[in-house]
N, C-alpha and C positions, 0 to 999 in steps of 0.2 A: 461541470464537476462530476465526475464519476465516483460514486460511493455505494457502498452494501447495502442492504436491509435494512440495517437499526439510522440511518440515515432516510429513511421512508418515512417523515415525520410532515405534519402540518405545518409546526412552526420553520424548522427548518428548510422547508420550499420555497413557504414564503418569502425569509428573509434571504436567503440566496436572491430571488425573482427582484425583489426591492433594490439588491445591489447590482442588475444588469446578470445575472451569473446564472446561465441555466442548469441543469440539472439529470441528470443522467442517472436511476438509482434501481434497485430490483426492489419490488413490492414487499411488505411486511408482513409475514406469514401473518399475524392476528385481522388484517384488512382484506375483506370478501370483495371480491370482481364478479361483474356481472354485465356481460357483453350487449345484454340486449337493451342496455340503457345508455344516454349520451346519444351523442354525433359519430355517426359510423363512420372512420375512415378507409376502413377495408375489414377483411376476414380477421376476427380475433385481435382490433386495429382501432379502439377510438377515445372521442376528448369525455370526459364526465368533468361536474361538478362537485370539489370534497366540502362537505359542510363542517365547521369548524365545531371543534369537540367542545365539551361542557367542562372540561378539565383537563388540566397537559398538566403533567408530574412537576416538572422540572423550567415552569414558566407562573409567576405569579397574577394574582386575580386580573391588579392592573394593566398589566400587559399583555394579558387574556383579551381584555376587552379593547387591546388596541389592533385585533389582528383582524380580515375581515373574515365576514360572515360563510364565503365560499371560494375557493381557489379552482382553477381552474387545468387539468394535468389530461397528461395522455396516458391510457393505460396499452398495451401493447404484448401479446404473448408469443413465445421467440421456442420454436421445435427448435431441439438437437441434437441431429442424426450423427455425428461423429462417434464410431464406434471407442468403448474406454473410456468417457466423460460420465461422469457418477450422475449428472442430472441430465433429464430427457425433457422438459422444459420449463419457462421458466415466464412470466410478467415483469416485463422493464417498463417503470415508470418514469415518464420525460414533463419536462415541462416545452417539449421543442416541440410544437403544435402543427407547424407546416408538414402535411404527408408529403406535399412535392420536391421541396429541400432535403427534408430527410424523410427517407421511405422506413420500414419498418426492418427492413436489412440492414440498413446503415444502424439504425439502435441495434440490431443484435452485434454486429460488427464492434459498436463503440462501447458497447458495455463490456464484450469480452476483453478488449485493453484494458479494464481494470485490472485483471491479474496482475499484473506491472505492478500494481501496489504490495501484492501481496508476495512477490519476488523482492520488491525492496523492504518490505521488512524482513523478509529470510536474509538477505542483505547485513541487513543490522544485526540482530539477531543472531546469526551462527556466523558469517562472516567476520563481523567486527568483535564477535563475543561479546554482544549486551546483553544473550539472554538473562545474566546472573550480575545483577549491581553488586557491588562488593563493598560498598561507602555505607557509612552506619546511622547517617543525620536526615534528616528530610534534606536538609540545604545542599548538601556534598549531594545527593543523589539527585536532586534536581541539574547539579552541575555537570555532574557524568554524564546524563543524557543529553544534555547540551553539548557536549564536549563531542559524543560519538554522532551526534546531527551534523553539528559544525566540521568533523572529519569525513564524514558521509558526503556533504555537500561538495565540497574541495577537491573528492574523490572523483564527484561525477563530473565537474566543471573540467578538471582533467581528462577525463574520456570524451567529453562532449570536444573538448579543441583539437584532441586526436582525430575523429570520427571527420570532427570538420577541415581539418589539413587535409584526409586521407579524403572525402567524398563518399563517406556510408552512414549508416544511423550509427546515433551512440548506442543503444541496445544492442548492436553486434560486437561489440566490444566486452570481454568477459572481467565481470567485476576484481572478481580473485584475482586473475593475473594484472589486472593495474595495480592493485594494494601491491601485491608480488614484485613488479616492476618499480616503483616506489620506495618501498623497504630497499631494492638494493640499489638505486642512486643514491639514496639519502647519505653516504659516506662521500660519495662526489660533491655531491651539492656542502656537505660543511665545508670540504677540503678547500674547494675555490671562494666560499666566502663574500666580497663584497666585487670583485672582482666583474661586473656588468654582462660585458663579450659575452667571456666564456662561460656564465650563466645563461645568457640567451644561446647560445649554441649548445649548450648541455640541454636545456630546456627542448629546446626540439629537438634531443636525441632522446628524450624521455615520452616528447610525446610518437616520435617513429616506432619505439620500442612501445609501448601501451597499446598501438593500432595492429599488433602482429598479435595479439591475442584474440583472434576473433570467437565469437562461439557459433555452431549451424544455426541456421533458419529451422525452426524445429515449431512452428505454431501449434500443434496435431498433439505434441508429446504428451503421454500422461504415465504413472506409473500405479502401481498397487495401494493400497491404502493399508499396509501393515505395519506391524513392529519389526523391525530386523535385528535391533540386540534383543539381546536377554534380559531380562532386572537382575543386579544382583540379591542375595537372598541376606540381607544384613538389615539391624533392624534400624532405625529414623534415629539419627543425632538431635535430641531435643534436649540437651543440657550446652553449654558452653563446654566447647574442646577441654579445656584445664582440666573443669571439675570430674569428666570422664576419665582423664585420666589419671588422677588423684584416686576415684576410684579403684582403679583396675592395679594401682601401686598397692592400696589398704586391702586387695583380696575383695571388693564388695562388687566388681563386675565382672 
């Protein structure tokens, strides 16, 4: 499993390690490395001992006392010469202990695929418009995210059978233009109906069309860390639309 930071936890190593599931994660800024202690596996490269904390926030006494005493992780520090990358280096914490299976290049390598993550929630997010829930209940809003997961998922499994028709990764495959390509068969697809055939032959004219949207091989890419609009200069909507405008009818805004 590949995770960030706030995934640098005790409890969480462990139970991942419990379930078979190793762990791939970047160090938590409040946690101090110190190279010259542990089993060296190489330069800025080796296994330590974490002793378990006297109190986890978000784990009760009981099951405090059910964790053991000391875990055992790799810590690993990763230079990064790519010019345009905001950070210059970095400690990726593994629980993959073998330096000869994985060398200390392969965790830099494998932690950089995490950004994957962080593309698919921009994914979500601006592509599908979740940034902004628009449901008013806990329960409706639990449902909309389920709703844009479940659409999310459906989307990928379509670019994934594209990717595999065609013989390239599904990530060469550009998100936008599948939604794109989907919005406009969906008028095909009601028209033919229950109709079998010519839904499996639409269907793989849906997925030949999805596979022509490739996007570059671009790993390198980076851009600016700025603002590009403007703010407008209006002031915060903190009343209900109505009663604003009720105002603004009676002269009071």
């Amino acid at each position: 499993m590949l995770a960030d930071r706030y995934m640098c936890a005790y409890q969480e190593l462990h139970l991942l390690k419990q379930r078979g599931i190793d762990t791939v994660t970047r160090l938590h800024h409040c946690r101090k490395v110190d190279f010259r202690r542990g089993q060296r596996l190489g330069k800025v490269d080796h296994i330590v001992q974490w002793s378990k904390p006297n109190r986890i926030r978000s784990v009760d006494r009981q099951t405090l006392k059910t964790l053991p005493q000391h875990l055992t992780v790799r810590e690993t520090r990763v230079r990064i010469w790519q010019p345009g990358f905001r950070c210059r280096s970095m400690i990726v914490v593994s629980t993959l202990l073998d330096a000869e299976a994985v060398t200390a290049g392969d965790l830099a390598e494998l932690y950089r695929a995490r950004w994957n993550a962080e593309l698919d929630l921009r994914s979500l997010k601006q592509t599908m418009q979740m940034d902004i829930l628009r449901c008013k209940t806990p329960e409706l809003v639990r449902k909309e995210i389920w709703t844009h997961i479940l659409a999310y998922n459906l989307i990928r499994t379509v670019m994934a059978q594209a990717a595999s028709r065609h013989g390239f990764e599904p990530r060469s495959i550009s998100f936008k233009g599948a939604i794109q390509t989907l919005e406009a068969f969906q008028l095909m697809i009601a028209i033919l109906g229950q109709r079998l055939t010519g839904r499996y032959r639409l269907y793989e004219q849906l997925l030949d069309a999805v596979a022509t949207h490739r996007v570059a091989n671009r790993p390198d890419r980076f851009e600016p860390r700025h603002k590009k609009r403007r703010p407008n200069h209006y002031a915060r909507m903190m009343k209900p639309r109505h009663e604003i405008k009720r105002e603004i009818l009676n002269g009071l805004a």
